[in-house]
LUMZASE-523767 format. One record per atom (N, C-alpha, C): atom name; x, y, z; residue in one letter. Coordinates in nm, 3 decimals. Layout:
<sites>
[site 'CA',[X,Y,Z],'a']
...
</sites>
This chain:
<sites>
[site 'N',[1.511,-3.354,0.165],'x']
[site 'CA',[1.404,-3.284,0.098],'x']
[site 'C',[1.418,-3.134,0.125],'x']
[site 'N',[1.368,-3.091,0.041],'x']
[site 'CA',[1.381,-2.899,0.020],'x']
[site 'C',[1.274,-2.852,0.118],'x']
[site 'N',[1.300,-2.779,0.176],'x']
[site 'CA',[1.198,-2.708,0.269],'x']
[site 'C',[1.192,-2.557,0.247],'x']
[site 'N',[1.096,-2.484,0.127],'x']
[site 'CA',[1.107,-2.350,0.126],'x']
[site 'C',[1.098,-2.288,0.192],'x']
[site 'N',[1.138,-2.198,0.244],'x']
[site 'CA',[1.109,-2.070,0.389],'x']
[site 'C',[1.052,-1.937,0.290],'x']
[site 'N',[0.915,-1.907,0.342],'x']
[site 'CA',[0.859,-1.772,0.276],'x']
[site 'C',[0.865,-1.679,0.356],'x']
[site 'N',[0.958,-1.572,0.293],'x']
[site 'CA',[1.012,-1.449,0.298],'x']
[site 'C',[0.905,-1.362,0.296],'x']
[site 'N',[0.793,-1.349,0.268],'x']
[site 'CA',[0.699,-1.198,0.230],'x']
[site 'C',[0.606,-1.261,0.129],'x']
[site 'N',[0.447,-1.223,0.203],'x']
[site 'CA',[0.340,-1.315,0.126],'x']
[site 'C',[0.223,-1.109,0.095],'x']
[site 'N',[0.239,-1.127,-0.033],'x']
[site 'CA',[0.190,-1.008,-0.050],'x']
[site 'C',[0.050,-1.032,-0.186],'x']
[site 'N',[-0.043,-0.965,-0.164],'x']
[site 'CA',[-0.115,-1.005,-0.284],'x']
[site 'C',[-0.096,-0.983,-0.407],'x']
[site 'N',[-0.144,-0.995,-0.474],'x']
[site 'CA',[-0.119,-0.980,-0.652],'x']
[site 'C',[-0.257,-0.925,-0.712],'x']
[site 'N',[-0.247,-0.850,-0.782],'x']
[site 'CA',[-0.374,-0.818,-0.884],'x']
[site 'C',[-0.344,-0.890,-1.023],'x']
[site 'N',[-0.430,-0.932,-1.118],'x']
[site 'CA',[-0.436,-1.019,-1.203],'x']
[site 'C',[-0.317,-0.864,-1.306],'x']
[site 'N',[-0.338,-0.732,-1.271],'x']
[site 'CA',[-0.245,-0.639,-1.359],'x']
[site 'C',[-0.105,-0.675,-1.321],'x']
[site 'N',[-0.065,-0.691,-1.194],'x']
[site 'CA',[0.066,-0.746,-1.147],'x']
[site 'C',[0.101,-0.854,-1.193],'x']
[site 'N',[0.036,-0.956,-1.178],'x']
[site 'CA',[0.066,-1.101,-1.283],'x']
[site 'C',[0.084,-1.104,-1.389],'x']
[site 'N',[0.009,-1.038,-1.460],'x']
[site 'CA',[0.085,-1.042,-1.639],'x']
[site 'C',[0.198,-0.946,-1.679],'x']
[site 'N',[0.185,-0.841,-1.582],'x']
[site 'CA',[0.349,-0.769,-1.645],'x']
[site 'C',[0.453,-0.915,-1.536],'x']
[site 'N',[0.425,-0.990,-1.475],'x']
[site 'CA',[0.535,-1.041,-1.405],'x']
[site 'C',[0.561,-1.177,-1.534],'x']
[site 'N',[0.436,-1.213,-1.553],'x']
[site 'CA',[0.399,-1.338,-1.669],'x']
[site 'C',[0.505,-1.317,-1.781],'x']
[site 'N',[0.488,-1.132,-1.840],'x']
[site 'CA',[0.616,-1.095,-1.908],'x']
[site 'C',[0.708,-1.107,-1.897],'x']
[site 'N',[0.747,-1.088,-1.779],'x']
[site 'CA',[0.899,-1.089,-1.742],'x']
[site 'C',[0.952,-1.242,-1.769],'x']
[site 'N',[0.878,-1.328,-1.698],'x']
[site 'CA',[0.916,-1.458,-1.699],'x']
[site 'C',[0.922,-1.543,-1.870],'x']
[site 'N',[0.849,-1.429,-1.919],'x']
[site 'CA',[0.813,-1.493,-2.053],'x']
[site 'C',[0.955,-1.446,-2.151],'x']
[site 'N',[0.989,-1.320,-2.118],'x']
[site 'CA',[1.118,-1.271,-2.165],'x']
[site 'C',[1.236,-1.390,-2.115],'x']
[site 'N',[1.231,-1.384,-2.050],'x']
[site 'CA',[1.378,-1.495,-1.915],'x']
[site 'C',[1.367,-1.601,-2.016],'x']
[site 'N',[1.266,-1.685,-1.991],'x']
[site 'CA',[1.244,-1.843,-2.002],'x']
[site 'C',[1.235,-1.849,-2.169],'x']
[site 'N',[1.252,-1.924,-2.237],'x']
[site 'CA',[1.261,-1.931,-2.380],'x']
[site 'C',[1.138,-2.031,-2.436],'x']
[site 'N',[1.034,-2.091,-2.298],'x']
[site 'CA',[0.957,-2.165,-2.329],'x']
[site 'C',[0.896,-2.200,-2.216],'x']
[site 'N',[0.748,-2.144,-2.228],'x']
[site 'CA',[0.659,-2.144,-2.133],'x']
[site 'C',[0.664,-2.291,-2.096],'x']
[site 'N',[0.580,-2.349,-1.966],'x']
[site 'CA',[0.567,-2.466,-1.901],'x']
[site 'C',[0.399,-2.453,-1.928],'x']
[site 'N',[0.314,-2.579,-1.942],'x']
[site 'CA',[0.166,-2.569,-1.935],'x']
[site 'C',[0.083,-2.465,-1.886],'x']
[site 'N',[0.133,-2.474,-1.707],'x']
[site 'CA',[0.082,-2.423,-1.659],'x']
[site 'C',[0.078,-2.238,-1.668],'x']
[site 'N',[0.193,-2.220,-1.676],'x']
[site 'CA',[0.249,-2.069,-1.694],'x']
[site 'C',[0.190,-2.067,-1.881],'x']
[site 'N',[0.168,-2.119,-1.946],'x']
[site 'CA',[0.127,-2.065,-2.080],'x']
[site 'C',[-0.014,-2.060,-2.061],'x']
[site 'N',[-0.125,-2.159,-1.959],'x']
[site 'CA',[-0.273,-2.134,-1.930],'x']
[site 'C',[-0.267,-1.983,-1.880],'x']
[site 'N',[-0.216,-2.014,-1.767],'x']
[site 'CA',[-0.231,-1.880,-1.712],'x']
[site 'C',[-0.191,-1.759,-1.824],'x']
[site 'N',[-0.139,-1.754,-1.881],'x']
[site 'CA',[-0.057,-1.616,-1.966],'x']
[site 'C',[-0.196,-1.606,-2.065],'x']
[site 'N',[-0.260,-1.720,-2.086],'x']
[site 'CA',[-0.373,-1.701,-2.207],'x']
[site 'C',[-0.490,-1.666,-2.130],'x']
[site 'N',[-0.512,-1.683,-2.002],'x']
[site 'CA',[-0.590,-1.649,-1.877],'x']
[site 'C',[-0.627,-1.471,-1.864],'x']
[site 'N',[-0.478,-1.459,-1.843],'x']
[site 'CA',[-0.449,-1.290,-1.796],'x']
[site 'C',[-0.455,-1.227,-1.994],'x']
[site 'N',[-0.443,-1.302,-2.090],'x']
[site 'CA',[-0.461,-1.232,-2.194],'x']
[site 'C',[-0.616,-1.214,-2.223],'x']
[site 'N',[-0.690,-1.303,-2.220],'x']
[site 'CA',[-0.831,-1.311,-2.219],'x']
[site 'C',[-0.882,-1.217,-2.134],'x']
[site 'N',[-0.878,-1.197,-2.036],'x']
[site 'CA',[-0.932,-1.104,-1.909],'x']
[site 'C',[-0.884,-0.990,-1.871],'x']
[site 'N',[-0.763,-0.959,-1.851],'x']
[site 'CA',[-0.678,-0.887,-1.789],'x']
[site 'C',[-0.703,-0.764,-1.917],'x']
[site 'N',[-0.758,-0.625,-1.897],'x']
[site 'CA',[-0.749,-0.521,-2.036],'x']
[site 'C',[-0.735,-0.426,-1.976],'x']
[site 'N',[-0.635,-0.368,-1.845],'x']
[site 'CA',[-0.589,-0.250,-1.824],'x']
[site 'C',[-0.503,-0.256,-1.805],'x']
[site 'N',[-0.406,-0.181,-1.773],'x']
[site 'CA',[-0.260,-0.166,-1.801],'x']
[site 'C',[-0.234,-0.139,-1.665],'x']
[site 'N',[-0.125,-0.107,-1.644],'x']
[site 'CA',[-0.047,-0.143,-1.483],'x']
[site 'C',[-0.024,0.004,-1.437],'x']
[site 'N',[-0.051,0.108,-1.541],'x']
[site 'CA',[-0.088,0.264,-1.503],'x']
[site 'C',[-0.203,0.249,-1.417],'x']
[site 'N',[-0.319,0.201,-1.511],'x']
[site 'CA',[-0.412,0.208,-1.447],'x']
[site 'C',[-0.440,0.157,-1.320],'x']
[site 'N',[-0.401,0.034,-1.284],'x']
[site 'CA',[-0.407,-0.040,-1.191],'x']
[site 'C',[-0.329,0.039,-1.040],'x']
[site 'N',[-0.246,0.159,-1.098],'x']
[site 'CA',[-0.147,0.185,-0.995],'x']
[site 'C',[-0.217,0.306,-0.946],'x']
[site 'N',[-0.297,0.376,-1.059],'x']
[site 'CA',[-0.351,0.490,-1.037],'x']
[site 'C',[-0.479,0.453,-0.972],'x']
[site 'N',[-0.550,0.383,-0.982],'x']
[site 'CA',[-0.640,0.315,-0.915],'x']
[site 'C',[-0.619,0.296,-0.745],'x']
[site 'N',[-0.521,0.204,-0.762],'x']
[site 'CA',[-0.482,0.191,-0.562],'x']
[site 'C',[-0.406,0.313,-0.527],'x']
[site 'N',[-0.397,0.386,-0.565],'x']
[site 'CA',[-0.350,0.514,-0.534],'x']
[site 'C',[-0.479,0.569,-0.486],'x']
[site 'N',[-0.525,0.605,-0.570],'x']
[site 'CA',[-0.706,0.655,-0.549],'x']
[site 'C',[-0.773,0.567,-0.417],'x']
[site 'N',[-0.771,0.469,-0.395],'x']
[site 'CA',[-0.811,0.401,-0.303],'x']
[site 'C',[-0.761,0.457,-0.179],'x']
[site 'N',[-0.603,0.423,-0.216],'x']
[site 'CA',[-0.555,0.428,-0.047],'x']
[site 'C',[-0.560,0.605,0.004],'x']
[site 'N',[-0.582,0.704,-0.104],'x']
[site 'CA',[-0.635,0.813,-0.090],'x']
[site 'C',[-0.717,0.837,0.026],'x']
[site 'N',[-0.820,0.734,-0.013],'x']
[site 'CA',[-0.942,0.769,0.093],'x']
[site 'C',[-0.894,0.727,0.225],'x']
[site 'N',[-0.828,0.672,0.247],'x']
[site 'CA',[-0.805,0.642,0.393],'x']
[site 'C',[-0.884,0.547,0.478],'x']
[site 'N',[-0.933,0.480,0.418],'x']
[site 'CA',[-1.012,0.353,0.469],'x']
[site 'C',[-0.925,0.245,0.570],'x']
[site 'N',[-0.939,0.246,0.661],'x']
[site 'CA',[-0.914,0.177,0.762],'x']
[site 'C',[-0.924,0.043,0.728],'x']
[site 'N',[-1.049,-0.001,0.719],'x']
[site 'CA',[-1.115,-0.128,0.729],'x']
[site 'C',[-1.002,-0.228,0.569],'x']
[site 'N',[-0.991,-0.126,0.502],'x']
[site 'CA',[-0.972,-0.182,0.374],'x']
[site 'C',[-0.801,-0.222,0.351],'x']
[site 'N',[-0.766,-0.400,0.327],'x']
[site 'CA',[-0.636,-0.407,0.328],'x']
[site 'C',[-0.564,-0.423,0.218],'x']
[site 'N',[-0.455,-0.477,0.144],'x']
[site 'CA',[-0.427,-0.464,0.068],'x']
[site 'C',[-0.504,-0.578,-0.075],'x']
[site 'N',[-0.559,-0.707,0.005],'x']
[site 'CA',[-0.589,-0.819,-0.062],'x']
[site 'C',[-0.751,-0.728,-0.100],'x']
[site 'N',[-0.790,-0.681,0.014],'x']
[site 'CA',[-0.944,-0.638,-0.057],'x']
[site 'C',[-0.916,-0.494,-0.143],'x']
[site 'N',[-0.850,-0.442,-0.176],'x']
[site 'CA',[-0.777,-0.344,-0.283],'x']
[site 'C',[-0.763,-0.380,-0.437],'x']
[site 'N',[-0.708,-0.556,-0.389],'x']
[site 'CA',[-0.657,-0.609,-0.525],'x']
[site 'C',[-0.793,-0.661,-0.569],'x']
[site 'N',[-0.856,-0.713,-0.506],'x']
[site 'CA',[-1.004,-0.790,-0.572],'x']
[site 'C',[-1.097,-0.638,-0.627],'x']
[site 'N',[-1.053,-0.543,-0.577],'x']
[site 'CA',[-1.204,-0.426,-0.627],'x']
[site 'C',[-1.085,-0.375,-0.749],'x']
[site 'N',[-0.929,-0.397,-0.782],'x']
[site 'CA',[-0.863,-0.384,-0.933],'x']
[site 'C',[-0.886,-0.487,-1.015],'x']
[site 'N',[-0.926,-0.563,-0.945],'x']
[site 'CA',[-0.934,-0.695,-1.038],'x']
[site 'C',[-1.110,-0.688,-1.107],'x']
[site 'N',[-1.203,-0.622,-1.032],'x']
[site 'CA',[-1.319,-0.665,-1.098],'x']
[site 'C',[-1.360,-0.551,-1.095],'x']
[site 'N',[-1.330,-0.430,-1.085],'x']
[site 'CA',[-1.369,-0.278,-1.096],'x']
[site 'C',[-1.542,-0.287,-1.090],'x']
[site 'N',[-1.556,-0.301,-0.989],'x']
[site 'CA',[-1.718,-0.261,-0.959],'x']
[site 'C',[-1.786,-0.141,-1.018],'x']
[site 'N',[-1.897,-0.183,-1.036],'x']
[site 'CA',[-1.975,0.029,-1.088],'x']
[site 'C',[-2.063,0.055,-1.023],'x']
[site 'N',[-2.113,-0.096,-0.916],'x']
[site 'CA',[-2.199,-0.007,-0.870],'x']
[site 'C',[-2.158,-0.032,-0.665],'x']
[site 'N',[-2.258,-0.004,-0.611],'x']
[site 'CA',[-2.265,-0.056,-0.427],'x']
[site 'C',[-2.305,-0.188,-0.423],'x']
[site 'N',[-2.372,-0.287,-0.511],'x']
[site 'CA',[-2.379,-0.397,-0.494],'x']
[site 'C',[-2.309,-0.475,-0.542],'x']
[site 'N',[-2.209,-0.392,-0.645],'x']
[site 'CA',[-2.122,-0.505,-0.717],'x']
[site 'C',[-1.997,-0.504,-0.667],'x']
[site 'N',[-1.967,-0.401,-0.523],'x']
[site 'CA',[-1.872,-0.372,-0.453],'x']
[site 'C',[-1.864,-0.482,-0.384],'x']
[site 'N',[-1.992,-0.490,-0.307],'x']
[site 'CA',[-2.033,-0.566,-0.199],'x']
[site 'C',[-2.055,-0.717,-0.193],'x']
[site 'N',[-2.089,-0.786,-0.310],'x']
[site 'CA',[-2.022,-0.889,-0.386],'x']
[site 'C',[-1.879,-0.917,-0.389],'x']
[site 'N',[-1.821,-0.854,-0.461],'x']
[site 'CA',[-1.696,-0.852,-0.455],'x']
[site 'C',[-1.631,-0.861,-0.328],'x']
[site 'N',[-1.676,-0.811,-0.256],'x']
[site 'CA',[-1.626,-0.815,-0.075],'x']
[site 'C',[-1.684,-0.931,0.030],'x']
[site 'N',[-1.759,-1.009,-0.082],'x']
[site 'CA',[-1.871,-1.100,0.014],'x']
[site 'C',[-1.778,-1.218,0.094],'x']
[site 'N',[-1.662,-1.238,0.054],'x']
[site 'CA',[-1.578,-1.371,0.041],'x']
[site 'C',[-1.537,-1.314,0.192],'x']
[site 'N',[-1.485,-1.189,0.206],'x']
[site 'CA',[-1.372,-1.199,0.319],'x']
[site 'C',[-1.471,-1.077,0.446],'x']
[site 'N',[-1.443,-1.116,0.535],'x']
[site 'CA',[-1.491,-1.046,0.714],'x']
[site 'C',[-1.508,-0.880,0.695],'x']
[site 'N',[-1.580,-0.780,0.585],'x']
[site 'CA',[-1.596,-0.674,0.576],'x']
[site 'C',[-1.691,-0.610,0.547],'x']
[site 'N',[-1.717,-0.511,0.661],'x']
[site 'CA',[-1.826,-0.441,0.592],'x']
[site 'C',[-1.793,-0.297,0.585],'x']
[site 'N',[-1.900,-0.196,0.498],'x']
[site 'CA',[-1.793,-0.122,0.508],'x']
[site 'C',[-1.933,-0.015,0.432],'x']
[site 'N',[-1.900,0.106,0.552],'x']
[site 'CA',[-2.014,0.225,0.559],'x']
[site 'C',[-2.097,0.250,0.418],'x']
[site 'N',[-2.198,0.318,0.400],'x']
[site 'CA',[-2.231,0.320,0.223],'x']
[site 'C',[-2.115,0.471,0.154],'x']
[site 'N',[-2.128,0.522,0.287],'x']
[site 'CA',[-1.996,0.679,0.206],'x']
[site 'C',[-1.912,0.659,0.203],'x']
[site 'N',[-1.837,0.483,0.247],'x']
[site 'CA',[-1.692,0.447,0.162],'x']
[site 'C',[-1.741,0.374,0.035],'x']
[site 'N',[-1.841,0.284,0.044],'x']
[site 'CA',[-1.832,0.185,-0.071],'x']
[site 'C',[-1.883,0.372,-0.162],'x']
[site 'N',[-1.934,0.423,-0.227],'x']
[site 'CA',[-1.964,0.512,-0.260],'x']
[site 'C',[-1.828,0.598,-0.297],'x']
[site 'N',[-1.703,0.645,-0.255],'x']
[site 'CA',[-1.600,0.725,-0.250],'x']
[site 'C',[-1.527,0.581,-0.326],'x']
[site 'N',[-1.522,0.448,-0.322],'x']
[site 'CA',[-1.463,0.321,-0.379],'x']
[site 'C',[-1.470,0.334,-0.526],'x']
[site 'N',[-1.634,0.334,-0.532],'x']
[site 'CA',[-1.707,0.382,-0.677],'x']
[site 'C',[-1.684,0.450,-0.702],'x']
[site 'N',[-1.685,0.546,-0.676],'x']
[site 'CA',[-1.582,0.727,-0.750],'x']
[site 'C',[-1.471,0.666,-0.807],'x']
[site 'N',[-1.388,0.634,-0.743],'x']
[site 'CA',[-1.279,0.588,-0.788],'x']
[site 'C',[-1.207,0.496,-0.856],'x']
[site 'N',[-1.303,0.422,-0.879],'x']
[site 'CA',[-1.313,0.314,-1.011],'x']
[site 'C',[-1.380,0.334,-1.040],'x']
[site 'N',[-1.440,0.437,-1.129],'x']
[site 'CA',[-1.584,0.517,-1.231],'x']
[site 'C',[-1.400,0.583,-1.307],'x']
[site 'N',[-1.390,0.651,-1.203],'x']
[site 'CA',[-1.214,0.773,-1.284],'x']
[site 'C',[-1.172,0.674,-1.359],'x']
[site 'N',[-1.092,0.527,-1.338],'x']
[site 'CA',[-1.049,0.492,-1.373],'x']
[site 'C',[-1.121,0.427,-1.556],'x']
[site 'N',[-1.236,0.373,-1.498],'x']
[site 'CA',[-1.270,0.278,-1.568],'x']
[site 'C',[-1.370,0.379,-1.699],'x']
</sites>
């Protein structure tokens, strides 16, 4: 039996998945179920472009937030909050809290974008 060994476990933003969805979609000459849900998934939802998404965590890691890692980066590209409670939601899932003059400088920065 095959035993995969994982090399590097890094997060994904739903903008990273569909330019990758592309790629695979270029390669392969015929989606599989699952990879064609998902591709109609990230087409339904997914409406910024991978500029944006880059210029975005750029802006983020700008601020210099300590507390903030790369997975909680990808969830505030993935659902671009507008306000301090819809940050804070968004953050409810994982061990963070986080001052009101960062969530606030967060919002600046997905207001630019969005």
């Amino acid at each position: 039996m095959v035993n995969p060994e994982i090399l590097e476990e890094t997060p994904l933003c739903l903008i990273d998945v569909k330019v990758a969805m592309s790629k695979i979609e270029k390669r392969d000459t015929e989606l599989g179920l699952l990879s064609q849900k998902t591709k109609e998934y990230l087409d339904a939802f997914v409406e910024r472009s991978q500029k944006d998404g880059k210029t975005l965590r750029k802006g983020i890691d700008s601020l210099g937030i300590t507390r903030l890692k790369e997975e909680h980066i990808c969830k505030i590209i993935d659902f671009l909050p507008q306000t301090a409670d819809d940050l804070r939601y968004v953050l409810q899932g994982y061990n963070i809290t986080l001052p009101k003059k960062d969530s606030e400088a967060i919002i600046s920065e997905v207001k630019k974008v969005a």
